[in-house]
PAPA-48132 format. One record per residue: chain; x, y, z of N, C-alpha, C in turn. Coordinates in nm, 3 decimals, m for minus. Layout:
N
['A',[X,Y,Z],[X,Y,Z],[X,Y,Z]];
...
END
This chain:
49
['A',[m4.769,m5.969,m5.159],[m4.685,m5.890,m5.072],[m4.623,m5.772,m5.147]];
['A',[m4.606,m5.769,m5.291],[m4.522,m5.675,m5.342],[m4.594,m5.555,m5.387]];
['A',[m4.766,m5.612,m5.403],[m4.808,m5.468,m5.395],[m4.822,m5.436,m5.240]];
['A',[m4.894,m5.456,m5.165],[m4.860,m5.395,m5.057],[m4.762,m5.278,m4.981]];
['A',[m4.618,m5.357,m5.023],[m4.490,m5.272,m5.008],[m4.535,m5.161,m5.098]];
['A',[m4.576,m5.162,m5.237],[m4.598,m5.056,m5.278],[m4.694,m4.965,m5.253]];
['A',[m4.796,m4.987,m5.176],[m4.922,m4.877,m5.116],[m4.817,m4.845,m4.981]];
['A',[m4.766,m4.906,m4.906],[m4.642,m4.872,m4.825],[m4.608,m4.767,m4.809]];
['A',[m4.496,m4.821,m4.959],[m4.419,m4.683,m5.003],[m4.454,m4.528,m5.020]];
['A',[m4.612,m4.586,m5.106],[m4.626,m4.461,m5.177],[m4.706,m4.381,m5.052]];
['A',[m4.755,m4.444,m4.948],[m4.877,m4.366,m4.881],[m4.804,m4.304,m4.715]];
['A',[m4.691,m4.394,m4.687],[m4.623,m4.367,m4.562],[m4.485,m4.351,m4.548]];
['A',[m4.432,m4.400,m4.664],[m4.222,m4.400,m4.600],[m4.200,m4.315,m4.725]];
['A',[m4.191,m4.293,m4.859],[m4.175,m4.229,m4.980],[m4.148,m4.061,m4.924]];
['A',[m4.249,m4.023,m4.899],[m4.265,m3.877,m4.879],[m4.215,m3.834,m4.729]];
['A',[m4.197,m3.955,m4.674],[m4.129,m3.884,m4.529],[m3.983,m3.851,m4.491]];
['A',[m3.950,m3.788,m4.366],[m3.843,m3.774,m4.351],[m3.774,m3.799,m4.195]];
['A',[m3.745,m3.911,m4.187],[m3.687,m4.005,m4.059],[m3.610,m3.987,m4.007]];
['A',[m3.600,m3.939,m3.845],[m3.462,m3.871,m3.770],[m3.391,m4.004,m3.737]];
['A',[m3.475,m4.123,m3.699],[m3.442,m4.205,m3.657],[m3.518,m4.359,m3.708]];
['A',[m3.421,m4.418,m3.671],[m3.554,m4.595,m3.693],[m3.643,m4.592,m3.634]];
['A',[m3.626,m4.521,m3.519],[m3.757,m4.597,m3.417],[m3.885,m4.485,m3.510]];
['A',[m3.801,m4.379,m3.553],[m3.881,m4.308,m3.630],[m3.992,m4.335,m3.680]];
['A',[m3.888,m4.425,m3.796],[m3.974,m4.524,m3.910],[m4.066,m4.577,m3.889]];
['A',[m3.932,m4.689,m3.798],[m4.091,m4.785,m3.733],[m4.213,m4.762,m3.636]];
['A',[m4.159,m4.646,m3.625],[m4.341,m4.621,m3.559],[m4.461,m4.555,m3.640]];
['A',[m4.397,m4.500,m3.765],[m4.453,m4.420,m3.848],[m4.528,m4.562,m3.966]];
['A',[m4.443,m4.706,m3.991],[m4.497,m4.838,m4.032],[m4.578,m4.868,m3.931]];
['A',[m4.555,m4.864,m3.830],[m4.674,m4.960,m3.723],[m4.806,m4.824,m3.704]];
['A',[m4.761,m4.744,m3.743],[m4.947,m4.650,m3.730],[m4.971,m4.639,m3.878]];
['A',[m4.933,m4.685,m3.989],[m4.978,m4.695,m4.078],[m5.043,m4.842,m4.153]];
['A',[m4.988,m4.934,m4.066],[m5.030,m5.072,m4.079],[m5.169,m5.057,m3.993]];
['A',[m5.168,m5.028,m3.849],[m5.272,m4.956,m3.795],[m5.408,m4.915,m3.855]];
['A',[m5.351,m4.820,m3.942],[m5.484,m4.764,m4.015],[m5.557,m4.829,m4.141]];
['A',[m5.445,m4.909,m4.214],[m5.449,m4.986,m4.272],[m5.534,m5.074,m4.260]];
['A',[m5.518,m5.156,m4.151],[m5.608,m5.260,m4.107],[m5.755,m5.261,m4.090]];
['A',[m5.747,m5.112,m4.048],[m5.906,m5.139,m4.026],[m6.027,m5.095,m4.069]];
['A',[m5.962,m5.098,m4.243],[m6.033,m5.094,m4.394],[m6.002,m5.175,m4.513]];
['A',[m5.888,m5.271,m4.439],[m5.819,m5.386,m4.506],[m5.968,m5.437,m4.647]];
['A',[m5.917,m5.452,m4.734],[m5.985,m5.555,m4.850],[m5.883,m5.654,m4.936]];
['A',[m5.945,m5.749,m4.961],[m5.828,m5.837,m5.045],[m5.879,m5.797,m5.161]];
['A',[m5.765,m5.756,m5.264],[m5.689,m5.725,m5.354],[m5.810,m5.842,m5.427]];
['A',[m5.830,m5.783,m5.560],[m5.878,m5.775,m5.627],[m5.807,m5.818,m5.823]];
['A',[m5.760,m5.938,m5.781],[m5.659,m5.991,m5.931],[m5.764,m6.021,m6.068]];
['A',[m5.684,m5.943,m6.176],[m5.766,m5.888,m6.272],[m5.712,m6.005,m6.403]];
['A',[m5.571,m5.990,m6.424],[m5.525,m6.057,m6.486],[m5.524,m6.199,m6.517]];
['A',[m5.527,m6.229,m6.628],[m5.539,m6.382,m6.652],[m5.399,m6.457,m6.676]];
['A',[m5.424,m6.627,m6.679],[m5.315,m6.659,m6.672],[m5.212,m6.708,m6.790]];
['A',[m5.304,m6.657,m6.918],[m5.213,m6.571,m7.041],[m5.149,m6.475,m7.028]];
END
């Protein structure tokens, strides 16, 4: 979940500028939107050293 929030951040709420919530949240729900429907699971590189 915590990267996620961070492709989030960096790709939809970071750089914007919100008059309102409903703002926001419509600007999260068309970006979850687009999101979805190129979705891949994450790809863990690291070991458990």
């Amino acid at each position: 979940m915590e990267r996620w929030f961070g492709i989030i951040t960096q790709r939809a709420i970071r750089r914007g500028s919100f008059s309102s919530v409903k703002e926001l949240i419509a600007r999260i729900e068309q970006f979850v939107a687009a999101y979805n429907k190129t979705k891949a699971p994450f790809n863990w590189t690291a070991t458990a050293d």
